[in-house]
N, C-alpha and C positions, 0 to 999 in steps of 0.2 A: 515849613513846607509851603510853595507855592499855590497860585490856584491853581495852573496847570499841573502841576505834577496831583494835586487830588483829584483832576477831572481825572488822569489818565491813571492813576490806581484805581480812581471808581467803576473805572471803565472796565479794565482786564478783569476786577472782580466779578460785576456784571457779565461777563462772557463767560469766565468759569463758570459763576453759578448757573448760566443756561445750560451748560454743558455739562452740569454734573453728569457721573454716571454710578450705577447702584446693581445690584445684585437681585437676580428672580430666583429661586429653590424652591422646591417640594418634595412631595410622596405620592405616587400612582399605589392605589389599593386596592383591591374588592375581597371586601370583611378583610381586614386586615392582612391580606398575602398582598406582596408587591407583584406589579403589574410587570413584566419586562415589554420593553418595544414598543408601549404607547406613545402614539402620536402628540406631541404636547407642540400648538401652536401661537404664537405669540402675536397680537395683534393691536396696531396703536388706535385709542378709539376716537382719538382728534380727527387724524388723517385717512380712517377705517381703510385702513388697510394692514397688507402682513409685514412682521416685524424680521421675523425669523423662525425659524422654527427646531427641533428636537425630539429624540424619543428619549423613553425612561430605559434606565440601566438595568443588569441584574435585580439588584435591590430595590427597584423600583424609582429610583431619584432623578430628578432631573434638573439640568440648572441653567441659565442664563446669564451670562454676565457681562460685565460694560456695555449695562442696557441705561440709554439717554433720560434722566429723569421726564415723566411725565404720566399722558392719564393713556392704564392699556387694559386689554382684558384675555385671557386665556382659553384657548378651546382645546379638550385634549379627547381622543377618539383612540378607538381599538377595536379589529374584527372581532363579531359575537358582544361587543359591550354595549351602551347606549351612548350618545355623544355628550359631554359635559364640558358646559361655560360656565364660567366664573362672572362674577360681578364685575361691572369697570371698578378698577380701583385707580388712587394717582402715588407713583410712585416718585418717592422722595428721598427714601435710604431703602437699603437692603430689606427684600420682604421675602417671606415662607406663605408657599398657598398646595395647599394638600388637596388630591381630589380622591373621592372613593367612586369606583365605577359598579356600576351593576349587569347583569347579565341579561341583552336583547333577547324581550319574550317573544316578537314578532316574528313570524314567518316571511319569508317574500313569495309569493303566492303565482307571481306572473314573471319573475325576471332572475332566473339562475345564472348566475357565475363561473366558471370555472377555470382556473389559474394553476397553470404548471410553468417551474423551474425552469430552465433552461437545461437538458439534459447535459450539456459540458459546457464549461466556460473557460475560457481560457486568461491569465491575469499573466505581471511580466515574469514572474519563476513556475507556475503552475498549471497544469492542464488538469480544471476538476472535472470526473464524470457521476453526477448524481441518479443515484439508482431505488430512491425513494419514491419516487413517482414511477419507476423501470415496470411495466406486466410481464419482463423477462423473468423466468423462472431460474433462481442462480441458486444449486446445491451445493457446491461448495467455491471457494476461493476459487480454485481454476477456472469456475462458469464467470465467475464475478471476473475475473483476467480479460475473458474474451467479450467483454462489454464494452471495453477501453479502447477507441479510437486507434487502430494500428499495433495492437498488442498480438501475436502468434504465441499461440499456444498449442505445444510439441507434448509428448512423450517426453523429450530432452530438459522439458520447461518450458520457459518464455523467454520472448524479446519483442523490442523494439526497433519499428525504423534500421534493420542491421543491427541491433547491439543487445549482446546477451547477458552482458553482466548488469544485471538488475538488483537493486536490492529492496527487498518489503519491510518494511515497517505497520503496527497496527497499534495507532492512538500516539504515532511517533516513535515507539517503543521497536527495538530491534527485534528480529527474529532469525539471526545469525544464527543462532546454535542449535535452529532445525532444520534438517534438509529440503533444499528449495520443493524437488516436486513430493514431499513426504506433508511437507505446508500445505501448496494447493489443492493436494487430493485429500486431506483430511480435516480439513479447517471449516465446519459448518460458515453457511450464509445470511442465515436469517437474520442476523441482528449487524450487518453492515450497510451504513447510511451512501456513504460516497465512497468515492479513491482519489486520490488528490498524486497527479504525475511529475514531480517536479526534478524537473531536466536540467535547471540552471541550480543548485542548491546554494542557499546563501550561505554564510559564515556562521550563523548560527547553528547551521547540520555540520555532524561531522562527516571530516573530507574522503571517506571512504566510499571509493564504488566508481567505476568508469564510467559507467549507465548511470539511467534517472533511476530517481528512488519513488518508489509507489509505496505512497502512506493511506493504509488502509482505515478511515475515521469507522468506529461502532458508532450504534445508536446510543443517543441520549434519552434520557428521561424531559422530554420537552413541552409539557403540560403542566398547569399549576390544579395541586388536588392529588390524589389516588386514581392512577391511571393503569394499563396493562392492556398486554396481548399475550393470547394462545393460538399458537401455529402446529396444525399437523399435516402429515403428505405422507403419499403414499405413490410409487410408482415401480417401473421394469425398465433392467438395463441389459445387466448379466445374471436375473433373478428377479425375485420381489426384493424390493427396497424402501424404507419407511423413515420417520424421522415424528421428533416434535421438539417442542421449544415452549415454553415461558419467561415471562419478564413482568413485574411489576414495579414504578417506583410509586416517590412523593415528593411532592416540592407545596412544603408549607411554611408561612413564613421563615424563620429562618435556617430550617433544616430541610434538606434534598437530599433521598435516599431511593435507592434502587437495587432491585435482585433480579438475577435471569439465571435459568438452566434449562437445558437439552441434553437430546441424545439424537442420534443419527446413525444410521446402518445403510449407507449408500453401497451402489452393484456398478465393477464397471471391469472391462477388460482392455491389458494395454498386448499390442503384436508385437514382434522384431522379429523381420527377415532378412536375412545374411547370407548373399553367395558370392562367394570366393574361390579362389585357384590358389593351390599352395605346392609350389614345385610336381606339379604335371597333373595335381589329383584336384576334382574338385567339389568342395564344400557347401551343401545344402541349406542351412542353419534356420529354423523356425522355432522360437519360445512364444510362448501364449500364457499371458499373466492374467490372472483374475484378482480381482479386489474384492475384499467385502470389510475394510475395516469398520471398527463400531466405537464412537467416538462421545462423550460424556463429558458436558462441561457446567461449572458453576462460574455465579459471578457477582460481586455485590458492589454499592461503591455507598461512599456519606460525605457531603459537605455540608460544614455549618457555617453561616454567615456570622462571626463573631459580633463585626460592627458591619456600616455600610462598605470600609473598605477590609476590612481583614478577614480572610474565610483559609479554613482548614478542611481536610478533607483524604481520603486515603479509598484508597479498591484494591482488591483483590480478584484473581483469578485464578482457576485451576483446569486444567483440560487432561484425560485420562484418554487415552488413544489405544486401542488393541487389535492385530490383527494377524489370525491365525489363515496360512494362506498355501496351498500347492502350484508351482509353476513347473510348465514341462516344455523342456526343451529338444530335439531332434534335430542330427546331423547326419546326413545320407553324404556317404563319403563315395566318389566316383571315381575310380584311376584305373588303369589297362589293367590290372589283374580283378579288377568285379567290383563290387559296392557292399559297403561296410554302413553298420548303421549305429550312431552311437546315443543315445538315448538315457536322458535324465531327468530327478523331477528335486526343484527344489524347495524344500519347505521349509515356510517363513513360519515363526512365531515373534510378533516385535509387541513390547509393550514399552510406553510414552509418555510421560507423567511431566506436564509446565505449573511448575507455580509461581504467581508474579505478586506480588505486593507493593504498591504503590501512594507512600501518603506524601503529603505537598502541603506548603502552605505558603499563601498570597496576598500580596498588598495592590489596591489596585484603587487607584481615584482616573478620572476625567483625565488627566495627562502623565500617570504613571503609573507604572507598575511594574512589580518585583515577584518574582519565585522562585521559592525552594525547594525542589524534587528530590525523593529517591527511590532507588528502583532498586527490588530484589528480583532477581527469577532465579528457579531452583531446576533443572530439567535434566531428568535421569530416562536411558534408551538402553533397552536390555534387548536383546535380537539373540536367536539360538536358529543358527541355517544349516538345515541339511543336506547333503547333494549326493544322489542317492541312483545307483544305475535302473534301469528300470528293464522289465523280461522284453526279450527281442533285440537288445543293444547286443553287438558280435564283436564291439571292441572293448577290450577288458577296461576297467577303471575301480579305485579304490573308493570305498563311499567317505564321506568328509563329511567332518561338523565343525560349526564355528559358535564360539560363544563370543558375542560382540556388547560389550558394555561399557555404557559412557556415564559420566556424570560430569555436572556440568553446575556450574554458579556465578551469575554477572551481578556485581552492586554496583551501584551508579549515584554517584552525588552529582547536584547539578545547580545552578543558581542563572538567573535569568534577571537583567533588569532593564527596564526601555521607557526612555523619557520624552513626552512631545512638549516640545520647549514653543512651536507656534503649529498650526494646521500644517504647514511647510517644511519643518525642521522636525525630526528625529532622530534619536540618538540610541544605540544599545548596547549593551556590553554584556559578557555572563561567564562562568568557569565551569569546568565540567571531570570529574576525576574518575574512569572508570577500571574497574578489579576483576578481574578474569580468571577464575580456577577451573581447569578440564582433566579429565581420567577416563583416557579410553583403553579399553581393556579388550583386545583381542585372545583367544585362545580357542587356539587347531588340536583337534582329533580326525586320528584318520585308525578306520575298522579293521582288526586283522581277524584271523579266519576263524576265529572264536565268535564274531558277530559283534564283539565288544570296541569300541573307542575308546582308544591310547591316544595320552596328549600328545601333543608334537613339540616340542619347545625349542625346536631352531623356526617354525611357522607362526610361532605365538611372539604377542609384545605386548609391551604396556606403555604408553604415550600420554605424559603430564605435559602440562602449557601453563603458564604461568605469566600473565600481563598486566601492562599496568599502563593506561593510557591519563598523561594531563594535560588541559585542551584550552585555549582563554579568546577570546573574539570579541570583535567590535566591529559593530555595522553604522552605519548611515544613510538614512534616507531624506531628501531634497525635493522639492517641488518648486517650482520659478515657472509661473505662466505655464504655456503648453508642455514644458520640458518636466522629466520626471528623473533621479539619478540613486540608484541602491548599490550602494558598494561597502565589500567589506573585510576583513584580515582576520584569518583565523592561523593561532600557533598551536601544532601540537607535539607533544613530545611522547613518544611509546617506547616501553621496555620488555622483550618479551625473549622468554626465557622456555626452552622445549626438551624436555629429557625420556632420552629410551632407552628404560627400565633395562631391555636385553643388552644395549652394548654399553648403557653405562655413559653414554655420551650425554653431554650438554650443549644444546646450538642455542647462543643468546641476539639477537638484533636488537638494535636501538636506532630511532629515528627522531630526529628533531627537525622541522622543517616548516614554513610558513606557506598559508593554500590561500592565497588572493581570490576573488569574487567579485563581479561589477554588474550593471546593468541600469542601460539609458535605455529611457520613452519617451515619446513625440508623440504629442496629438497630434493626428494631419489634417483633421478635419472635425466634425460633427461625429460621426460614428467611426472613422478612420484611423488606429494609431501603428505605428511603429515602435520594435524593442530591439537592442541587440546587448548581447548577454553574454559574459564567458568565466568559466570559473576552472582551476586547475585542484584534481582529487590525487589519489593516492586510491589503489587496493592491496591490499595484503594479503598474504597467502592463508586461505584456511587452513585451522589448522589440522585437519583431519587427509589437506594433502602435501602438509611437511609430515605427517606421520608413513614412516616408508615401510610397513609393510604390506603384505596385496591379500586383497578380498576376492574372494570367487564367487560370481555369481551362477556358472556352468563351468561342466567341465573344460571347454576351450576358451571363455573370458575373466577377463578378469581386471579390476586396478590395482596399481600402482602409486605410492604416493613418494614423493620428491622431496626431502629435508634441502635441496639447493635452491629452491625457488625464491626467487627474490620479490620484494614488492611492484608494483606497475606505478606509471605516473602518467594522468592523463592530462591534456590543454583542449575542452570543451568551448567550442563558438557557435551562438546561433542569433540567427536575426528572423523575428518575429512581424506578422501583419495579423492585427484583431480587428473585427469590425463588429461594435457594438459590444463588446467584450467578450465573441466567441471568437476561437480559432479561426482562419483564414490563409494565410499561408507563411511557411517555416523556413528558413535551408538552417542546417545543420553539421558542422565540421567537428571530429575529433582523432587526435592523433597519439598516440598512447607507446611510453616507449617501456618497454621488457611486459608486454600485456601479457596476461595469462590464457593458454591454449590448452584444451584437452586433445591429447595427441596420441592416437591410435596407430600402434605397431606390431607386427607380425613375425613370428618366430617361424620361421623355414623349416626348422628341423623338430619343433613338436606340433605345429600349427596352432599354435595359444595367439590368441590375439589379448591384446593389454592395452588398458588407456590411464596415460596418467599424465600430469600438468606442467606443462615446458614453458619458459619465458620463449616471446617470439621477439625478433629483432625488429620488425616494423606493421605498425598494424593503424590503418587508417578506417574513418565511416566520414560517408558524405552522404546525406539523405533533404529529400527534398520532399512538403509535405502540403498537398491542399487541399484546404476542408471546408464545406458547405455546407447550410439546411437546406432542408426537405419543404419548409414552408411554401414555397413557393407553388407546392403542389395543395389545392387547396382537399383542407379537410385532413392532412397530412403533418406530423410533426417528427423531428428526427433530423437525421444528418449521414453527409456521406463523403466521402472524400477519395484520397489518393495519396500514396508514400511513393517514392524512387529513392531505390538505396543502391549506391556503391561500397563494396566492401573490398579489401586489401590486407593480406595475412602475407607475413613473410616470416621463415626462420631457415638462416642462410646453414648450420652444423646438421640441420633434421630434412635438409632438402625438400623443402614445402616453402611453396609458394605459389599463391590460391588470390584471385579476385573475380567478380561478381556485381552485375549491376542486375536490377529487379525490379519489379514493379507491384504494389500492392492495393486493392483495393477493397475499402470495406463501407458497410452503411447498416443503419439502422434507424428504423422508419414507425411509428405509431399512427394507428386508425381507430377512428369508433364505428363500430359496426352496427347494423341496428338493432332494437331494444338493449342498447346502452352495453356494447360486451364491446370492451377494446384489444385492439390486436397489435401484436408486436412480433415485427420480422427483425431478425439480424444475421448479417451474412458477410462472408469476405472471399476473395480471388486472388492468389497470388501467380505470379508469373515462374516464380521462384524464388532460393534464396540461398545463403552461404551461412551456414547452419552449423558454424565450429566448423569441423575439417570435412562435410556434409553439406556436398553440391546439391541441392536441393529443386527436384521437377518442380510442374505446379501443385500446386494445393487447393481448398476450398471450403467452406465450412456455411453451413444455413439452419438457425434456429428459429423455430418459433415459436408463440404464447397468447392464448386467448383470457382475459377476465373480466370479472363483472362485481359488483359490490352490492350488496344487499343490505335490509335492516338501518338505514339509513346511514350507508356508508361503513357500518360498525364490521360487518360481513366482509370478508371478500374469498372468493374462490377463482383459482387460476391454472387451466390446464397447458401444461408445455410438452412441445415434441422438438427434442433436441436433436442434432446427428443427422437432421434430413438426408444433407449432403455433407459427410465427413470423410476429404482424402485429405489422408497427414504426408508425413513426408516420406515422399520417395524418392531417391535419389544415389547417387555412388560417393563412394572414396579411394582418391585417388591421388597419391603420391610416398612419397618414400618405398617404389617397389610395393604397394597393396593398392591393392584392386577392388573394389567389391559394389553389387549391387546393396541397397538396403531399403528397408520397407521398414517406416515406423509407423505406429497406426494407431487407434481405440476400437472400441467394440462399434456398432452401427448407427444405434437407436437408441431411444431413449423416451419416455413417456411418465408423465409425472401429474400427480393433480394435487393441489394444495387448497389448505384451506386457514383462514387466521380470524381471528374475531377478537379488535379491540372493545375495552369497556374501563367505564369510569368518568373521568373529567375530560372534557374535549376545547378546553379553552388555555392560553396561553402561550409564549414563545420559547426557543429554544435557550438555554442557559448557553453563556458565550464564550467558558471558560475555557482555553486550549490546554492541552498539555506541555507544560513545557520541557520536558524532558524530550528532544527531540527523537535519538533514538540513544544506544547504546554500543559502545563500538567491540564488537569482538565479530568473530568471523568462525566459531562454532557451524561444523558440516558433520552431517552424519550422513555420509553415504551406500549406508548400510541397508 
């Protein structure tokens, strides 16, 4: 070997060696629990300056790596701790530097702080609305709806932006096989953190649902130590109505565990007025429904951190729902020979029983991680309806009973796995196999003059479904400079199988079919970016309206259900503007073909009116959406905006064809008032809207909430007057030959006063583990 050729291996040696690079790790502690979300700063002490920086994981860990050998030193902080620096050290190979933090004795005596969330954020698939900081008083699920930027909440249910087929999820997990407004009205509030709205759903949801899907997150246990709250309230709607709640967990070193249970006895009343013309005569219709269901739930969960990456872990839940109820309905019949009055009262008794069991277990480092979910739910609906003539009715009628009972069973296997191969590149894949057993058990009695109930068994049925969904996807996501790209291919294949008991028949459908998903971002600026998003769903027919036989809720209504219905397929496009990471403005296009319609028709010659579920031949939503803070108003936090929806419903065989453009506005706005009691307004205006086959006048809705927090912070009490201003919907129906005004409504008022007092540990971060079972695909309705 030359000299040159040894100058020049000396040389690149020498360059390496400056360049070596090595490895930083540790452990955030205090007393040996890990720290999550501590600040770990890295700092070079040649050049005093920062290096880079990090927080610690779950587990407490945190790491650095292809760090340039040399001389640095470590600063690592966290709210409520003390600040802790390490020693210079000179790094040469891989080193381990552990910190234990202790607990800030200090007061700050002259200079208070106070930091709230951003009450929605908007991200490229998700519209989150956070209600942990909310002074709004939300008693059940349907209070928590009408918090959500552009949500309407009907009697009928909800929607969005024009579009009613929504689907809920809570902690990801489906809630198909409970009836949508039997959910809202009875699902206590106390222990939900956010909603998370997500419109574009990636490949990793399944592809069901035309509409966005609003995934309801519970609270966590997010304190390290023994922590808990007690919540009680008491107010007047349709009654006195009362409620309370507990939850305690623990997160110590390597076990997290938590319990919660309540009960609730909410008051509320829902209207329906109906007038109609039926061949010359015409019909008066007012029913007046009272609620007072009493609702009862438990809840528990446990993970244990095996190692730093591998944790197991399992929950359970159980909800008990009861509700014994009298509605009365009255029909003042008008026609040239006098008026006739027909007058009924129907009594509910429904009992409700969800039980879910959930264990997982998870591998999860700095750039991977793996899960494997599964999910049981067990959910049995027993309902005994009477309909029963009432003194003063001058048109005869038989009284009727209905025994309506369902049971219900979803298992779900599920695996999830997603690798970040650099900051830029990710990759996911995961398989998902779900089992679906349902028994719905209809059985008619009708009284004969003995006072006694005889079954009926040409009115009676018994309706099995039997499914089997397997599901496999892969996603991708890309970062390149300002540009962002999430696309993804989901396969699913379904077999499902439906038998009635009475004719003995079997209808089987199978679909095999690929559901594409994309979405680009553009920074345009500093706070400025652009998204545009499209992803193509599938809905599927519930199965409680392939079961065809009809439920009476009055003697003149009543459903129908359709064993012809076919699935729907939608093509969703939207293009987003955030600024700063909240909403800013939307359009949004979908086109849906054989969508599903509830379709109200009218019998001439007994005046029964019926509603039951038709594919339409063309149905379009274009909605256009811009949304603002309140900041700007000082002193002032919250947001307020604007939706414009066009709707378009066409079914060429049922002569119906219906569109509608609207305009919607809503806001909500937070103040501190003085000696520290804050207030919260929320409120919305709509111009109108197309509400299913329900031309819809204006509406308008105004709540509000005052609170204050006491005992340093551990207290809070918070009084709400909901209903200020509640018009629901009014408006007609109008085609295929029926006419009719209708008035949907609730009771008026509402006044509520609450009270909760947390106690325990008050330091620490939230655990970050999602669920990964996103939901469950069955399509379970009890419309009973």
């Amino acid at each position: 070997m030359n000299a040159l050729a040894k100058i020049i291996i000396i040389s690149i040696l020498g360059v390496l060696s400056a360049q070596a690079q090595s490895k930083i790790s540790g452990l955030i502690t205090e007393q040996n629990i890990p720290l999550e979300y501590a600040n770990v700063i890295l700092y070079n002490q040649t050049l005093s300056k920062v290096v880079t920086g990090t927080i610690s994981s779950k587990t407490g860990t945190y790491v650095f790596n292809d760090v340039v050998n040399g001389s640095y030193y470590i600063e690592v902080s966290m709210l409520g701790f003390k600040t802790t620096t390490s020693k210079v050290f000179e790094l040469t190979t891989d080193k381990e530097l552990n910190f234990s933090l202790s607990e800030e004795a200090e007061s700050l005596n002259e200079v208070v702080v106070k930091s709230k969330r951003p009450v929605i954020r908007q991200t490229a698939e998700k519209l989150v609305v956070d209600l942990e900081n909310s002074e709004m008083i939300n008693s059940n699920l349907k209070d928590v709806m009408k918090r959500v930027p552009g949500v309407i909440v009907t009697n009928n249910g909800i929607s969005y932006a024009g579009q009613n087929n929504i689907r809920i999820l809570i902690n990801g997990k489906t809630t198909d096989y409970m009836d949508m407004n039997t959910l809202l009205r009875d699902m206590p509030a106390d222990n939900i953190a956010r909603v998370e709205m997500v419109e574009q759903p990636g490949a990793e949801f399944d592809a069901a649902g035309s509409g966005p899907i609003i995934n309801i997150i519970l609270k966590k246990n997010v304190r390290l130590g023994t922590n808990g709250t007690v919540v009680g309230w008491v107010g007047e709607d349709e009654g006195v109505e009362y409620g309370t709640s507990a939850s305690i967990g623990s997160y110590k070193n390597k076990l997290n565990w938590q319990a919660s249970a309540g009960y609730s006895s909410p008051t509320w009343r829902e209207d329906l007025f109906i007038k109609r013309t039926v061949d010359g005569a015409t019909y008066n219709q007012a029913t007046i429904e009272p609620y007072n269901p009493k609702t009862a739930r438990v809840s528990g969960s446990v993970d244990y951190y095996i190692t730093e990456e591998h944790t197991i872990g399992v929950g359970v839940r159980n909800i008990n729902t009861n509700s014994d109820r009298n509605s009365n309905s009255s029909n003042i019949i008008t026609s040239n020979n006098g008026t006739d009055y027909l007058l009924s009262q129907n009594s509910f008794n429904r009992d409700q029983v969800v039980f879910n069991v959930n264990p997982y277990y998870e591998y999860k480092t700095e750039k991977q991680k793996l899960t494997v979910d599964f999910n049981f739910v067990d959910y049995s609906n027993d309902n005994i309806n009477t309909i029963s003539s009432l003194e003063g009715s001058t048109v005869p009628y038989t009284n009727q009973r209905y025994l309506q009972d369902g049971e219900y069973q979803i298992k779900t296997y599920k695996v999830d796995y997603s690798k970040q191969f650099t900051k830029d590149f990710k990759l996911s894949f995961g398989s998902k196999y779900a089992a679906v057993d349902t028994d719905s058990d209809l059985m008619s009695f009708s009284e004969n003059t003995n006072g006694e109930f005889t079954f009926n068994e040409a009115a009676s049925n018994r309706f099995l479904v039997e499914e089997n969904i397997f599901a496999l996807y892969s996603k991708l996501n890309i970062t390149s400079g300002e540009w962002s790209f999430s696309g993804g291919l989901r396969f699913e294949d379904s077999n499902t199988k439906g038998t009635s008991n009475t004719t003995n028949v079997t209808r089987e459908r199978k679909i095999s079919k690929l559901f594409p998903s994309a979405s680009v971002s553009k920074k345009l600026g500093e706070s400025l970016s652009a998204n545009v998003a499209y992803s193509y769903r599938i809905s599927r027919p519930s199965y409680s309206t392939l079961n065809s036989f009809v439920t009476y809720y009055d003697p003149l209504s009543s459903d129908v259900g359709n064993e012809n219905l076919k699935p729907a397929f939608t093509n969703n496009y939207q293009f987003n503007l955030t600024f700063d990471g909240q909403p800013f403005f939307t359009i949004g296009y979908s086109e849906t073909k054989d969508a599903m319609f509830q379709y109200v028709s009218q019998n001439t010659d007994t005046a029964e009116i019926s509603r039951t579920t038709i594919n339409l031949t063309d149905s379009e939503n274009w909605n256009f959406r811009l949304f603002g803070p309140l900041s700007f108003i000082e002193g002032v936090d919250g947001y307020t905006g604007f939706i414009v929806n066009y709707n378009k419903l066409e079914s060429v065989p049922d002569n119906l064809n219906l569109d509608k453009w609207s305009l919607i506005w809503f806001t909500q706005a937070s103040y501190e008032l003085p000696w520290e009691i804050n207030a919260e307004i929320s409120g919305n205006y709509g111009t109108g809207a197309l509400d299913g086959g329900l031309d819809v006048d204006w509406f308008a809705g105004i709540d509000f909430s005052l609170g204050k927090t006491f005992l340093d912070d551990r207290l809070k009490v918070n009084l709400g007057l909901s209903k200020i201003l509640n018009r629901g919907y009014v408006g007609k129906i109008n085609y295929n030959n029926l006419f009719a005004d209708v008035e949907s409504n609730e009771s008026r008022r509402n006044v509520q006063l609450r009270v909760s007092y947390s106690f325990g540990s008050r330091y620490g971060k939230q655990k970050n583990r999602e669920n990964s079972s996103k939901e469950e695909q069955n399509r379970i309705d009890d419309n009973n």
